[in-house]
C-alpha positions in Angstrom: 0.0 0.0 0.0 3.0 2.2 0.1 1.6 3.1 -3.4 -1.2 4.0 -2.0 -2.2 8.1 -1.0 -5.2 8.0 1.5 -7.9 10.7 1.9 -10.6 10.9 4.0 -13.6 13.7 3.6 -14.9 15.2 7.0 -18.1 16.5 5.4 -20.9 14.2 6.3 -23.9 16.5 5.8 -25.6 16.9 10.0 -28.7 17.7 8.3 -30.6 14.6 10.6 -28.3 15.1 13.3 -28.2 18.3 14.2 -28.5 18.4 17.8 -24.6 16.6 18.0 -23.1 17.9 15.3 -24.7 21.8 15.0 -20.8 22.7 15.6 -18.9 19.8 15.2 -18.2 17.5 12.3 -20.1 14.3 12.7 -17.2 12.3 12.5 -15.9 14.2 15.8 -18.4 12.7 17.4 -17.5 10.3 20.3 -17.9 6.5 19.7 -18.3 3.3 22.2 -17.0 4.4 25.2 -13.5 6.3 23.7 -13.5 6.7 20.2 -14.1 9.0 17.8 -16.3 8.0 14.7 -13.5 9.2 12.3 -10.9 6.7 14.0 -11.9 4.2 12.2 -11.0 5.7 8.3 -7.5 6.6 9.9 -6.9 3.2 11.6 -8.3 1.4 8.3 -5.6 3.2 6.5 -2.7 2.9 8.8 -3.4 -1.2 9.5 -3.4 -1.5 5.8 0.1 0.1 5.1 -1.2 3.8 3.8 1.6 6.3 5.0 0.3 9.3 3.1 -2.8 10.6 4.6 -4.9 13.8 3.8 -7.9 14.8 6.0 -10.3 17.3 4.3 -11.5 19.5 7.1 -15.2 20.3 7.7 -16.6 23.5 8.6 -16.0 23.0 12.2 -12.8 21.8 12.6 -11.9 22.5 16.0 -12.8 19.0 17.6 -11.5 17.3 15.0 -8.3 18.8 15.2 -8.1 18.8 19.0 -8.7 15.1 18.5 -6.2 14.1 15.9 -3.3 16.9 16.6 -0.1 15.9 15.2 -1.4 12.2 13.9 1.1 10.5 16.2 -1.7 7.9 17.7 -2.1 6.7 14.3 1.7 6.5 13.6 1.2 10.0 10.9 3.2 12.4 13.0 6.2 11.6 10.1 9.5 13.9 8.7 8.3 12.4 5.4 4.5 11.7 4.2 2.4 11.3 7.5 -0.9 13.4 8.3 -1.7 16.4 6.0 -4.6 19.0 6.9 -6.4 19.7 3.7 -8.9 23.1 4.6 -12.6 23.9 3.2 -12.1 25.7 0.1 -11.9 29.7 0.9 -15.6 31.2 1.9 -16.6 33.8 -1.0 -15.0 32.1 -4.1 -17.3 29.2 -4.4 -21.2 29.2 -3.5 -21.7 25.5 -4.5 -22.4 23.1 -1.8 -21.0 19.4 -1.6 -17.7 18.2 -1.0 -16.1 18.4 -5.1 -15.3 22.1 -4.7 -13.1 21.0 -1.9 -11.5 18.1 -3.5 -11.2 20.7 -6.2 -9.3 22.9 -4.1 -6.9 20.5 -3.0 -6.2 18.3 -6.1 -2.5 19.2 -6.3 -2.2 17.2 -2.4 -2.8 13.7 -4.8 -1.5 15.0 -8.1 1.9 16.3 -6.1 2.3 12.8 -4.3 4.7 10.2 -5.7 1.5 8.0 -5.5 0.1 6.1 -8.4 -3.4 5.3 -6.5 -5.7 7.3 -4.3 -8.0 6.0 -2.0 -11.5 8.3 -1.2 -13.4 7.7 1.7 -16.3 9.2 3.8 -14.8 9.5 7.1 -18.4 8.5 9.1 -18.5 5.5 7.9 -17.6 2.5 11.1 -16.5 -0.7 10.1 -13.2 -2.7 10.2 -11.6 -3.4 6.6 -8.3 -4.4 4.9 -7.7 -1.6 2.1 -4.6 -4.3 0.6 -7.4 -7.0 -0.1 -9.2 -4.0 -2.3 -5.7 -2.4 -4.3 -5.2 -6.5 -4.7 -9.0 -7.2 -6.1 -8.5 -3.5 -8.4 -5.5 -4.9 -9.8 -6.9 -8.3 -10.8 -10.4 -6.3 -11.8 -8.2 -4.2 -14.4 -11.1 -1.6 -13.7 -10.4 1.8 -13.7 -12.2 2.3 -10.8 -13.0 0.1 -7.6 -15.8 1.1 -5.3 -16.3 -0.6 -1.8 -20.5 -1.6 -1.6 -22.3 -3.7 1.2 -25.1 -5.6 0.6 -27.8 -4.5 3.2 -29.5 -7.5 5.8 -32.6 -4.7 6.2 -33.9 -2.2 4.7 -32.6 1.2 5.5 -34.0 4.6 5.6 -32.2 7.8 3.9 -30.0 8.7 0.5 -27.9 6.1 -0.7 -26.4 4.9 -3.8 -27.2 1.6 -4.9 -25.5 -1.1 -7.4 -25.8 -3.8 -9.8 -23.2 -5.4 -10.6 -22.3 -8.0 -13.5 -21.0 -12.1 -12.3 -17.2 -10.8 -12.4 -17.8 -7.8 -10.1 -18.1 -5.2 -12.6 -20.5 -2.2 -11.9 -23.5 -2.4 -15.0 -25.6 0.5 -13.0 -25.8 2.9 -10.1 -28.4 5.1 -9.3 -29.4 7.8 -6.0 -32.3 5.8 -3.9 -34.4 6.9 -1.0 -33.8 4.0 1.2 -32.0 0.6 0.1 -34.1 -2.8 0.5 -32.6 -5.7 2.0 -30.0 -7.5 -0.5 -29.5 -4.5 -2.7 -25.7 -3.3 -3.0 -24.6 0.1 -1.3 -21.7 2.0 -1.8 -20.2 2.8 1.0 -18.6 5.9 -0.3 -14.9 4.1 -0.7 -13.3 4.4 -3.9 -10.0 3.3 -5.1 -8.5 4.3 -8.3 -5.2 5.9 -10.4 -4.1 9.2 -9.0 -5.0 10.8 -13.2 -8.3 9.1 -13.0 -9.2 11.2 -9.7 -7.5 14.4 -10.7 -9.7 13.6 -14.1 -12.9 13.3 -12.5 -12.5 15.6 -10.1 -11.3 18.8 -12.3 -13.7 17.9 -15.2 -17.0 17.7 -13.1 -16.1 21.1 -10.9 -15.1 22.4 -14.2 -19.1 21.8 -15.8 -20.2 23.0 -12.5 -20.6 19.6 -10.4 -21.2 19.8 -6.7 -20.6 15.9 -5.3 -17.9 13.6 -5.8 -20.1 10.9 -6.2 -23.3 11.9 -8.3 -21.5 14.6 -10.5 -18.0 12.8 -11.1 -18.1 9.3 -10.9 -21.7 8.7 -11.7 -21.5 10.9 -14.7 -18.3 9.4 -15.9 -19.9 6.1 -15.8 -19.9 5.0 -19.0 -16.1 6.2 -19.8 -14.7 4.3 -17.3 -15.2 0.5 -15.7 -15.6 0.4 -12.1 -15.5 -2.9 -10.8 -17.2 -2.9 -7.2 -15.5 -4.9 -3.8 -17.6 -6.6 -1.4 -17.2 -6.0 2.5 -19.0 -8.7 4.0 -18.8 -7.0 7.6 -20.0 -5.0 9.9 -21.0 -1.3 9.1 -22.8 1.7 10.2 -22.8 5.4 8.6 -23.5 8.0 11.0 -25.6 10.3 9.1 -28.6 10.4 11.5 -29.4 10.5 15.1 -30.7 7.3 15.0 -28.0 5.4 13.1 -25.8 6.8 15.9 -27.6 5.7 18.7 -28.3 2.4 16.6 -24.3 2.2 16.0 -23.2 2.7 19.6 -25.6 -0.2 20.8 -24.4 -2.2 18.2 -21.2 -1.9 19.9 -23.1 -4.0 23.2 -22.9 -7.0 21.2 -20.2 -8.6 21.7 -19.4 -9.8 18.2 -20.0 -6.9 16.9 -17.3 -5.4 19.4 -15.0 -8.4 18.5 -15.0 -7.8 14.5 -14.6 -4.0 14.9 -12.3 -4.2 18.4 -10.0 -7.0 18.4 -8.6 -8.0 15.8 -5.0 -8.0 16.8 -3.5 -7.2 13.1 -6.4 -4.6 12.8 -7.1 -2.6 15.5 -8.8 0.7 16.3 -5.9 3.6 17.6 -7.8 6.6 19.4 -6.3 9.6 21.5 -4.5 8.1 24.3 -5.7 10.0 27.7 -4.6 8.0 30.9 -7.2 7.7 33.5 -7.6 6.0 36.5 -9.8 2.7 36.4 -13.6 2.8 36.6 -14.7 3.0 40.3 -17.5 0.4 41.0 -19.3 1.4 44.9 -20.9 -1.3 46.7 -24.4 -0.4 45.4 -23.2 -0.5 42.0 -24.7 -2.8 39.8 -24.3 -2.9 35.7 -25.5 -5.3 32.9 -24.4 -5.3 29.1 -22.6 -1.8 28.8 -19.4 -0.4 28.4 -18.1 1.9 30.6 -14.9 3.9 29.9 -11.8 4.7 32.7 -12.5 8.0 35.1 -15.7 6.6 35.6 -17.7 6.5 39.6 -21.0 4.1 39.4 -22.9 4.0 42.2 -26.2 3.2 40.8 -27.3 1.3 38.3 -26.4 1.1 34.4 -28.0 -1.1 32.0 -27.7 -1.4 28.0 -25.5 1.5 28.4 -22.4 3.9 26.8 -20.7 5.5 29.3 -17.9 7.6 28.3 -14.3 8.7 30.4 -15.0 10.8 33.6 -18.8 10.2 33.9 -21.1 9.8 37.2 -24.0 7.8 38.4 -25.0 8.5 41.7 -26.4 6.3 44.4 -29.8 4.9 43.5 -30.0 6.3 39.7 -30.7 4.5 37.3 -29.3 5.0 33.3 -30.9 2.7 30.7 -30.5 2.1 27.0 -28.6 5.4 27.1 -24.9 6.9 26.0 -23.7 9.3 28.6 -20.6 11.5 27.0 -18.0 13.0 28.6 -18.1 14.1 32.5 -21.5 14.2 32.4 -23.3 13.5 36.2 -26.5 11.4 37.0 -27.0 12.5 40.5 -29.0 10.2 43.1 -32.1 8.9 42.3 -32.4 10.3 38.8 -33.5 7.8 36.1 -32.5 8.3 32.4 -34.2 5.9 29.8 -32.9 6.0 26.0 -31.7 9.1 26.0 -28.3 10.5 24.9 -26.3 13.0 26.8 -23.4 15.5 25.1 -20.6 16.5 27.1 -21.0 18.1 30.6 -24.4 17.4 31.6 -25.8 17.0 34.7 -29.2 15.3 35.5 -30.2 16.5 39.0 -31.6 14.3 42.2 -34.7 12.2 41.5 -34.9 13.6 37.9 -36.9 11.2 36.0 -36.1 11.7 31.8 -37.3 9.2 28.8 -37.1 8.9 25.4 -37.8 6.2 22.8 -35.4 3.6 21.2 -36.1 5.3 17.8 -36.1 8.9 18.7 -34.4 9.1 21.4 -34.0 12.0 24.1 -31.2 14.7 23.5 -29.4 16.5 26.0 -27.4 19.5 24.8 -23.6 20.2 26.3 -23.2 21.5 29.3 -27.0 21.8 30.3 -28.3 21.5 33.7 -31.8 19.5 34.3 
């Protein structure tokens, strides 16, 4: 992979999940216990031999940046190659929306390489892949282009772009769906291909006045170009939604799921190292099927829960089906039921707050109930 040049976009559109990401990129968001949704494109990368890493920032950057700082968890803080920042295009020169005009604006970062391939993805994606086993299957392919799809066990709400794909893996159509139906192909907004054939794409489609990667450049080019389409037969969740994050984080409860995405010993997830003591467990603790991250005091009881680094659950409290973030406090007595805490909240004595599994509750940062 060493001949490989790895970029990941931070521009997941927060349009159905606004409440966590109003000033944050939704792959800043925090993930099972102590991650970071965007941990997983980086670690993909890294565990697959990509040295040459570009991140294209989102509007809000800061979290990301305080997250990810030099690269050196993920081996990128480098004298040669490593981590490189790749800023939003300049406010005022472009009005289109999407992510091209960005690509657009940073095309030399590929074309200035000593690459020969780029690999694209959509940094909110979670799932646990070998990127060799893909440059190995474009190489056999002979394809122009190789795109990473999953064929869906359910049906699943929102955008999407689905495929149809020939015996020999070749893409024969791809069109923009509503929803995908269970055993339809999605792309999972992964795309490997020459370093001219992206610089191609990408300068010809902003050129005609193309606002997506995906629907304006490699949709439209189509039919100049075979893509061949690779198969990840895993787990996977995009965060583009309240409810796929809440979904995703659960997901992480079983323990399968934790064990394909967590423990693979020649695959595993790097994060921001912070050291923190060990959780605390009082004697009237008492906890069933969650994960509960270091720094954390329980006293009461936690059940199909998240509970991220420094959080508290007082004596007699009760937190269900929830994810607590950072620091936040569930004093005694208080009951939370599906609901999902940001950073810094406190929920007060004898509070009693519920939501529903499939809209569930939203407490802002720092908020005081």
């Amino acid at each position: 992979m060493k001949t490989v040049v790895g970029i990941v976009n931070l521009q997941e559109s927060n349009d159905l999940i606004r409440e966590l990401a109003a000033t944050r990129a939704v792959e800043a968001l925090p993930f099972a216990g102590r991650y970071r949704v965007v941990d997983f494109s980086l670690s993909n990368m890294i565990n697959s031999g990509i040295n040459t890493v570009g991140l294209m920032l989102p509007d809000y950057s800061r979290a990301i940046l305080d997250h990810i700082r030099s690269g050196k968890d993920w081996d990128l803080a480098r004298r040669r190659d490593g981590l490189t920042y790749l800023p939003a295009a300049l406010p005022g020169t472009d009005a289109r929306k999407g992510d091209l005009k960005d690509i657009y604006a940073n095309l030399d970062f590929a074309e200035l390489s000593d690459k020969k391939y780029v690999l694209f993805v959509n940094g909110s994606y979670v799932y646990n892949i070998d990127f060799q086993e893909v440059l190995d299957f474009h190489k056999k392919s002979g394809a122009d282009i190789t795109m990473i799809y999953q064929t869906v066990d359910e049906d699943k709400p929102g955008k999407t772009v689905v495929i149809e794909t020939s015996t020999n893996g070749v893409v024969t159509d791809l069109a923009e769906t509503n929803g995908a139906k269970k055993g339809q192909k999605t792309v999972l907004s992964a795309y490997l291909m020459p370093v001219p054939t992206f610089a191609y794409i990408v300068r010809t489609s902003y050129e005609r006045g193309g606002q997506d990667f995906l629907i304006d450049g490699i949709m439209k080019h189509a039919s100049e170009q075979k893509i061949s389409a690779y198969e990840h037969k895993g787990y996977v969740a995009r965060i583009n939604s309240t409810e796929a994050y809440y979904k995703a984080n659960r997901d992480c409860l079983n323990p399968e799921i934790w064990s394909e995405l967590f423990m693979n010993k020649d695959r595993p997830i790097f994060t921001k190292v912070k050291d923190e003591v060990p959780v605390q467990y009082k004697d009237t603790a008492e906890v069933k099927n969650s994960l509960i991250a270091n720094g954390c005091i329980i006293r009461g009881r936690v059940e199909n829960s998240i509970i991220f680094r420094g959080v508290k659950v007082g004596k007699g409290a009760v937190v269900k089906d929830c994810i607590l973030m950072q620091r936040c406090q569930v004093e005694d007595g208080a009951r939370v039921e599906n609901i999902i805490c940001d950073k810094n909240v406190m929920i007060t004595k004898n509070r009693w707050l519920k939501g529903v599994e499939t809209f569930p509750y939203i407490i802002k940062k720092n908020a005081r109930i």
